[in-house]
C-alpha positions in Angstrom: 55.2 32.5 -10.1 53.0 31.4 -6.7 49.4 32.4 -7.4 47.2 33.6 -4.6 44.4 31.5 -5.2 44.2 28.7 -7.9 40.6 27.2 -8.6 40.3 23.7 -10.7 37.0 24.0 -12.3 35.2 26.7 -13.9 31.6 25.9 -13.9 29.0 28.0 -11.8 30.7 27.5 -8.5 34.7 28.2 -9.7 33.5 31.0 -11.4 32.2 32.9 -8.5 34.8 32.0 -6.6 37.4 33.4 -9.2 35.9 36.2 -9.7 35.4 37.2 -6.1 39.0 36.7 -5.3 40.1 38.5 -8.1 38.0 40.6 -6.8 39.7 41.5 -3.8 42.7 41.6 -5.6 44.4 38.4 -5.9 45.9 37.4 -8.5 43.7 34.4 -9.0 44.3 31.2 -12.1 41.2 29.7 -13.0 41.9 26.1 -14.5 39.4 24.1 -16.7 39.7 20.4 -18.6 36.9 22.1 -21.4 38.3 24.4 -23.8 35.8 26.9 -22.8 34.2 28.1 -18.9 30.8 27.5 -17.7 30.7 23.8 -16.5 28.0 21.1 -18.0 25.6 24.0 -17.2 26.3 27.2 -19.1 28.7 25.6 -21.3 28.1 24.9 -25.2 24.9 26.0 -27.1 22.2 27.3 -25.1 24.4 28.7 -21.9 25.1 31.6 -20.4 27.1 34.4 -22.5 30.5 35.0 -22.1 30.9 33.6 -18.3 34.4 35.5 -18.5 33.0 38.9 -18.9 32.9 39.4 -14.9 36.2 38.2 -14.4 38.7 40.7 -13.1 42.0 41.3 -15.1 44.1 40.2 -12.3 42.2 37.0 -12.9 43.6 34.4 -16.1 42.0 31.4 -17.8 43.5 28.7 -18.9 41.2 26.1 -20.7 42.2 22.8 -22.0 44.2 22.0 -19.1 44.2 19.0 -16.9 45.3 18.6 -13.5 46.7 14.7 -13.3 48.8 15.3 -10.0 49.4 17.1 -6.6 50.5 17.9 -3.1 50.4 20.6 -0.8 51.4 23.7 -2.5 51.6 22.6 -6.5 49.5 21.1 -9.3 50.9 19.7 -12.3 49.3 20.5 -15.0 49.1 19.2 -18.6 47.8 21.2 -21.9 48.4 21.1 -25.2 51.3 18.2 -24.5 53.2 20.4 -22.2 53.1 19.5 -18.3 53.8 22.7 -15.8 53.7 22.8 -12.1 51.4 25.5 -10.8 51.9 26.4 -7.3 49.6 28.4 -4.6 48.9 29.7 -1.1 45.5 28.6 -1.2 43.4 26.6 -3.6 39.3 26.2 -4.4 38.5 23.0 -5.4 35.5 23.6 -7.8 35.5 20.1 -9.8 32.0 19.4 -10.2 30.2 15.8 -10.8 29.6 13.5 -13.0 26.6 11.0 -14.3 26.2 8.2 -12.3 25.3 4.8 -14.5 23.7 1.9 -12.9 24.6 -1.5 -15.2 21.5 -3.1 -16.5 21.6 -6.0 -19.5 22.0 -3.3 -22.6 23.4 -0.6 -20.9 26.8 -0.4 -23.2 24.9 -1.0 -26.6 25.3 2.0 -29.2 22.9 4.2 -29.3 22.4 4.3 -25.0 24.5 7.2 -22.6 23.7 9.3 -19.8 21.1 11.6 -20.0 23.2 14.6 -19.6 25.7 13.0 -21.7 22.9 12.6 -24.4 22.3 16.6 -24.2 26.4 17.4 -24.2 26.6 15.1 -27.8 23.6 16.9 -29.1 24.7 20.3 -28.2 27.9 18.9 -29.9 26.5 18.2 -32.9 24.8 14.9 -32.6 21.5 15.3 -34.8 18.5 14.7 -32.7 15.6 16.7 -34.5 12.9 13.7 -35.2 14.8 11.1 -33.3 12.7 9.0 -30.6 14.3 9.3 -27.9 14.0 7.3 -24.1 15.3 9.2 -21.0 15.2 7.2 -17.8 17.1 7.6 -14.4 16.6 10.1 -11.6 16.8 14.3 -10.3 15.2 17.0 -12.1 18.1 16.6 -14.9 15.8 14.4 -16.9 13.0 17.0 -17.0 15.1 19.3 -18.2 16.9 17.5 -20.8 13.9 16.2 -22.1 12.4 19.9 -22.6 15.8 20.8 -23.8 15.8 17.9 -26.6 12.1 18.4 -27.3 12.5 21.8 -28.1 15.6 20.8 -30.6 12.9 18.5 -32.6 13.4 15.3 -31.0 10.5 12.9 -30.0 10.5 12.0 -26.3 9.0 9.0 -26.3 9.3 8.3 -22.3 10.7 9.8 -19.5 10.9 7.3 -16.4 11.9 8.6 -12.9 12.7 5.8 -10.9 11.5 7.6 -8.1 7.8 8.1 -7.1 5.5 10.9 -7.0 4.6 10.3 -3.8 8.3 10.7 -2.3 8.5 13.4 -4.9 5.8 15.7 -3.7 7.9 17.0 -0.6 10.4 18.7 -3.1 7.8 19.9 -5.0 6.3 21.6 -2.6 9.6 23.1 -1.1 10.5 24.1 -5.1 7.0 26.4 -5.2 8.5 28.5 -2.0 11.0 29.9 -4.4 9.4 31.2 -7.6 12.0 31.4 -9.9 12.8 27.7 -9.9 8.9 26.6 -9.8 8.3 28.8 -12.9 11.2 27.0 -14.6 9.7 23.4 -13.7 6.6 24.3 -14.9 7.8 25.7 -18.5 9.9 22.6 -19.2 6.9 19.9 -18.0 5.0 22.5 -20.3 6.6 21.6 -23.1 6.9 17.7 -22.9 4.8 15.9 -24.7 1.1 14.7 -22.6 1.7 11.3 -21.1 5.2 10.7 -21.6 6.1 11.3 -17.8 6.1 8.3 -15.9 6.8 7.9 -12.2 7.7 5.4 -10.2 9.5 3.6 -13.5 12.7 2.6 -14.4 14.3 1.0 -17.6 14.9 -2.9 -17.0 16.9 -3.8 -20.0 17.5 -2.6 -23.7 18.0 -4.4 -27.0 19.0 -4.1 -30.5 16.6 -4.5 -33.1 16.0 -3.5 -36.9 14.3 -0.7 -36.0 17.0 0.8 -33.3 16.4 -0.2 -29.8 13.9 -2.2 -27.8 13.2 -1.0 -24.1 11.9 -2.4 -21.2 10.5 -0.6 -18.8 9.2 -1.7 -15.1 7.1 0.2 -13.3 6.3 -1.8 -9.9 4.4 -4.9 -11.2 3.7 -4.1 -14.7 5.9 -2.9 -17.6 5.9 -2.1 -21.1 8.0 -1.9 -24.2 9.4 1.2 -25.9 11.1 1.9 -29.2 13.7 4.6 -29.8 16.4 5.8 -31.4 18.6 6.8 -28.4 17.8 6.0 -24.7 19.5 8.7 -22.2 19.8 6.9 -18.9 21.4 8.6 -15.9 20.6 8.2 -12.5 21.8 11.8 -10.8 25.4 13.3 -10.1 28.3 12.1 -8.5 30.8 14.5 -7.1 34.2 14.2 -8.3 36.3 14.0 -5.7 39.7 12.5 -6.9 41.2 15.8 -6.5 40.7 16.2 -3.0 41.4 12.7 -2.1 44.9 13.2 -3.8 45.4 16.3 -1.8 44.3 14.2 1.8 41.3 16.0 2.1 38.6 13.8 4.2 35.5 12.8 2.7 32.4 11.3 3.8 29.1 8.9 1.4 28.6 6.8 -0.6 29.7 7.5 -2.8 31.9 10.1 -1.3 31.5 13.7 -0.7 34.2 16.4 0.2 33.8 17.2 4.0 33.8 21.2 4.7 33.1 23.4 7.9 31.2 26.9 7.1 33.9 28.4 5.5 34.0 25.4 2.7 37.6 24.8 3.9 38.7 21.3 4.0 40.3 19.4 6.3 43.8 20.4 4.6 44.7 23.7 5.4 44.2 26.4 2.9 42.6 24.1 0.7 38.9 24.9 0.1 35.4 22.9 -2.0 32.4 24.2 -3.7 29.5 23.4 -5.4 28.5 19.6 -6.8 32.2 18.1 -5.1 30.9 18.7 -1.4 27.4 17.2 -2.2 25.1 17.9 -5.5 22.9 21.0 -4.8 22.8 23.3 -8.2 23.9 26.1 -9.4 23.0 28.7 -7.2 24.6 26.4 -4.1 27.7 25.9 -6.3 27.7 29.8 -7.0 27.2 30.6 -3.3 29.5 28.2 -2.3 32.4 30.3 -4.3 31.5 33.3 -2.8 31.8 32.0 0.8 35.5 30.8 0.1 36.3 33.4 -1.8 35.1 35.3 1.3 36.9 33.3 3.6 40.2 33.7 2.1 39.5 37.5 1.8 38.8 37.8 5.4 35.7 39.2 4.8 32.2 38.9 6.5 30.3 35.6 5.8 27.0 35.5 7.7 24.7 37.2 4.7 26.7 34.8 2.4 26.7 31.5 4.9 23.0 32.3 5.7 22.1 32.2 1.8 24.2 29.1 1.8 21.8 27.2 4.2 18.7 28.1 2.3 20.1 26.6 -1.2 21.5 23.2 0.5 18.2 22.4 2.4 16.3 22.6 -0.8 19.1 20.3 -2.5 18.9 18.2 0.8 14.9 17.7 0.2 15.7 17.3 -3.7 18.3 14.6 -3.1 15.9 13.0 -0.3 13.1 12.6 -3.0 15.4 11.6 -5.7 17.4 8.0 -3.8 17.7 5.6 -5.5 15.2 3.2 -4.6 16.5 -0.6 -4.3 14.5 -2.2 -7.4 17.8 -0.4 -9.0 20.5 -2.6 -7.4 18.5 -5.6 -9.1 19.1 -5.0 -12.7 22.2 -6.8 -13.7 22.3 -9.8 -14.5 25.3 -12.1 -13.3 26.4 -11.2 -17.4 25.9 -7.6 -17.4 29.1 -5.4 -17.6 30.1 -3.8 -14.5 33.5 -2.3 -15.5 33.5 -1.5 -19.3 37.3 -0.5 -19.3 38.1 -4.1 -18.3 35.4 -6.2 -18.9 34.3 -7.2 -15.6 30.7 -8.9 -15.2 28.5 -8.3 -12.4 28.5 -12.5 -11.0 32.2 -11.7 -10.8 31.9 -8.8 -8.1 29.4 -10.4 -6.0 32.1 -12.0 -3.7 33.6 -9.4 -2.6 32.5 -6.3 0.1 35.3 -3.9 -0.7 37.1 -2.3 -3.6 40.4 -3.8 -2.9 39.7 -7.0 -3.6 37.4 -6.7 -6.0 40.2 -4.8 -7.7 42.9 -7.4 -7.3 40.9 -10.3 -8.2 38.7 -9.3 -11.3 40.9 -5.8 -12.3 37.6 -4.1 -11.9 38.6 -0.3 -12.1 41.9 -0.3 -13.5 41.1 1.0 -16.9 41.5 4.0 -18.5 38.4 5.4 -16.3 40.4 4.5 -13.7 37.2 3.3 -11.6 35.4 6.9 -12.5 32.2 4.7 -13.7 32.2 1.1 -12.3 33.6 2.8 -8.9 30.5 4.9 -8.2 28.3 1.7 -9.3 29.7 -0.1 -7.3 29.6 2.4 -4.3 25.6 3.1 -5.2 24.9 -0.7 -5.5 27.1 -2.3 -3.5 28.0 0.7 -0.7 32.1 0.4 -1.9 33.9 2.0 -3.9 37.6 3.4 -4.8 38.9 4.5 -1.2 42.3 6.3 -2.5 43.7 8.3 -5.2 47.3 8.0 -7.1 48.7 9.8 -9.7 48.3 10.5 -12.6 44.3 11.3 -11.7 43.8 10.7 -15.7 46.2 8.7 -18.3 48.7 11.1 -19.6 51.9 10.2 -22.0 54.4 8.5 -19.9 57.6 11.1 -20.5 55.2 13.6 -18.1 55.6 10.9 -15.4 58.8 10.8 -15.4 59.3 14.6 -14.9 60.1 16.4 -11.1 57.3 17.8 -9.7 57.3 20.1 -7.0 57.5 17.8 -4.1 60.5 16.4 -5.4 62.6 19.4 -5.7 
């Protein structure tokens, strides 16, 4: 069977774009690595109900199910141990981001993740209720996952945006134009503890100790020390782009964005991008986003849509302009400090080299199981390169898959 539309990824912006095609009645396969829809966002305890329910019947789900190669025309799939080849006419990537990590000396230690990540293992079951907990990084994820684990019991002990209020203020002030989204600001800084905000400040190195871990945190000239349980440190989103680079689809950043004209087509015909892979923006982008391709491949009006479109990315173009990383960030590691955690790779190793190809030849930076997912965009936020290509398999799969046909050999 040749579906009409295939979308890989079913958080906000897949979703819409699924359901929208369906929609118009195409029989439209909806493809997802979790074993349940939503994305990071709706997924798990405490998201949306039953993201499904607006699906059409002309529309299926398959969860658990990893795309790991393709080429123009075909995905091969893998779930539950079986591989299958799915074929299209025209495909919506919808793939989302991931937490970006910046290496600093402690940064692999037990007991310190991503701030996101941090929220995903609690809503998984990781007890937090009474916990001191550190959250430190950038973007308005912090504010929220600290309300979010605040509310669960936990004691946020510190919550450090690197960047500072005064290069902050300009999204502020663009956020209280839309009401809905200011509201929601205010309720989670609401229910934070007083004084535990701190702008301006960034975590400089964490340690072991008796009582769990040590922190230290810099705020321009002065710092302090901070004990806690867990320390959630992520510093934004990075979009996930191996997909499209498989595919041949141009990209553009550091790190790298998927390039799309008003239509969110890409530069490989009928191949289309929403939401956080074509530049992080939010939900309601990624939502609108789906609508416009789903539009687009339906032939049917986009101005209302495209015009909708531009309002949500110029707020995420202010948030993302507040949020940079400031340079105090590129220097926290130490010549010791892990880079690539897959291989081992320090940082005084690296600092020879201005591109990923030697870096990857000399010191195997990269080739682990990550495949470069986590030192890559590092390196491209620290360093301004990163991995410039993509191979298959996009994630390690048993080897008797590799070995099978795919579509573009038959």
């Amino acid at each position: 069977m040749t579906w009409d539309v295939a979308v890989v990824g079913a958080g906000p912006g897949g979703l819409a774009a699924a359901r929208e095609c369906a929609r118009g009645g195409m029989n439209t396969l909806l493809l997802d690595e979790a074993d349940q829809p939503g994305g990071q966002i709706w997924r798990a305890k405490g998201g949306k109900a039953n993201p499904l329910a607006t699906l059409p019947a002309n529309a299926e789900f398959r969860p658990s199910t990893t795309v790991f190669d393709a080429g123009p025309g075909w995905l091969r799939t893998l779930c539950g141990g079986t591989s299958e080849d799915v074929r299209w006419r025209h495909l919506i990537l919808a793939t989302g981001a991931r937490e970006l990590f910046l290496p600093f000396p402690g940064w692999t230690l037990p007991g310190v993740m991503g701030a996101g990540g941090l929220q995903a293992m609690a809503k998984g079951g990781l007890p937090v209720a009474g916990k001191r907990i550190l959250l430190a990084g950038t973007g308005p994820l912090l504010l929220a996952v600290a309300a979010w684990l605040a509310a669960e019991g936990a004691e946020v002990v510190r919550v450090c945006e690197q960047a500072p209020l005064s290069r902050v203020m300009p999204w502020l002030a663009a956020i209280a134009l839309h009401p809905a989204k200011a509201s929601q600001g205010l309720a989670m800084a609401r229910d934070l503890p007083p004084g535990v905000l701190r702008f301006g400040a960034h975590v400089a190195s964490v340690e072991m100790v008796a009582t769990g871990l040590k922190a230290s945190i810099r705020r321009g000239h002065r710092s302090e020390t901070v004990q806690a349980d867990y320390a959630g440190v992520g510093y934004g989103l990075v979009p996930n782009t191996e997909l499209a680079t498989l595919l041949g689809c141009t990209t553009i950043g550091a790190p790298p964005r998927v390039v799309v004209d008003d239509r969110q087509a890409t530069s490989v015909p009928e191949v289309f991008a929403v939401g956080e892979a074509v530049g992080i923006g939010g939900h309601e982008c990624a939502e609108v986003e789906g609508e416009v391709a789903a539009a687009a491949i339906l032939g049917e009006p986009l101005a209302a849509l495209q015009r909708r479109r531009s309002r949500e990315r110029r707020l995420a173009d202010t948030m993302n302009r507040a949020f940079a990383l400031g340079p105090a960030l590129g220097q926290l590691p130490s010549d010791r400090t892990t880079v690539c955690r897959c291989e081992d790779v320090p940082w005084g190793s690296l600092s020879e080299f201005d591109n990923w190809r030697e870096a990857k030849l000399q010191t195997r930076c990269g080739m682990g199981p990550c495949q470069g997912r986590i030192c890559g965009a590092a390196l491209w936020a620290l360093r301004g390169f990163g991995p410039d290509q993509a191979k298959p398999p996009l994630v390690p799969v048993p080897a008797e898959h590799l070995a099978e046909p795919t579509e573009g050999d038959r």
